[in-house]
N, C-alpha and C positions, 0 to 999 in steps of 0.2 A: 652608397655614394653614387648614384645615379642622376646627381643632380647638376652634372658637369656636360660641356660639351665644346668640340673644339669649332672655331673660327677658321675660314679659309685665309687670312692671314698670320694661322699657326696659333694665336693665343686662346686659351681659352678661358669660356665662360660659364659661371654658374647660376642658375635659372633666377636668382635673385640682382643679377646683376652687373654682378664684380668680374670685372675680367682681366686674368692674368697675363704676364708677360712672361712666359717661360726663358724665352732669352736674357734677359733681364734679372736673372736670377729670382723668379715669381714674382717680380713689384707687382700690382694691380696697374693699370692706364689712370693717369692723371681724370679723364673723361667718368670712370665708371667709380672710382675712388670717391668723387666727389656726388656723384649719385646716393651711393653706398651710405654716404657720413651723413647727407642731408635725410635721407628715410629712416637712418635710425637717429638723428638727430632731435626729425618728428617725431618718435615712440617716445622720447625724453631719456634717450640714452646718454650718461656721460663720454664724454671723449676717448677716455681710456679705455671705457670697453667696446669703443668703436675701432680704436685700433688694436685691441687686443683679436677682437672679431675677424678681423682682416686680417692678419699675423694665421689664426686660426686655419681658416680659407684657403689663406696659402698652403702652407704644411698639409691640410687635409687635400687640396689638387694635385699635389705633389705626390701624395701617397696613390691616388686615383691614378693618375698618368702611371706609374709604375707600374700598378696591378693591371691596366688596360688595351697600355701601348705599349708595353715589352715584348 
């Protein structure tokens, strides 16, 4: 899971785009959400596994943050 990094306004981001709000209990930023849903939007991704994806994301940063910054 290398594929995170954080932001000097504390959130971080994943090389794909999405970037979380750890304060926020990991929501994504309304800005990179809408990024996110329109690129897999183009692949011809339904919805639900766009937000399944991002649900993903989250939990998967979440476990990185643990292993990296504890």
């Amino acid at each position: 899971m290398n594929d995170w990094y954080i932001l000097p306004n504390g959130n971080i981001k994943h090389m794909n785009g999405l970037e979380l709000q750890p304060e926020k209990d990991w929501l994504p930023t309304e800005q990179s959400m809408e990024a996110f849903t329109h690129a897999l939007r183009a692949q011809g991704k339904p919805d639900a596994l766009i937000i399944k994806a991002m649900m993903d994301l989250a939990i998967e940063c979440e476990a990185w943050v643990q292993e990296n910054l504890s």
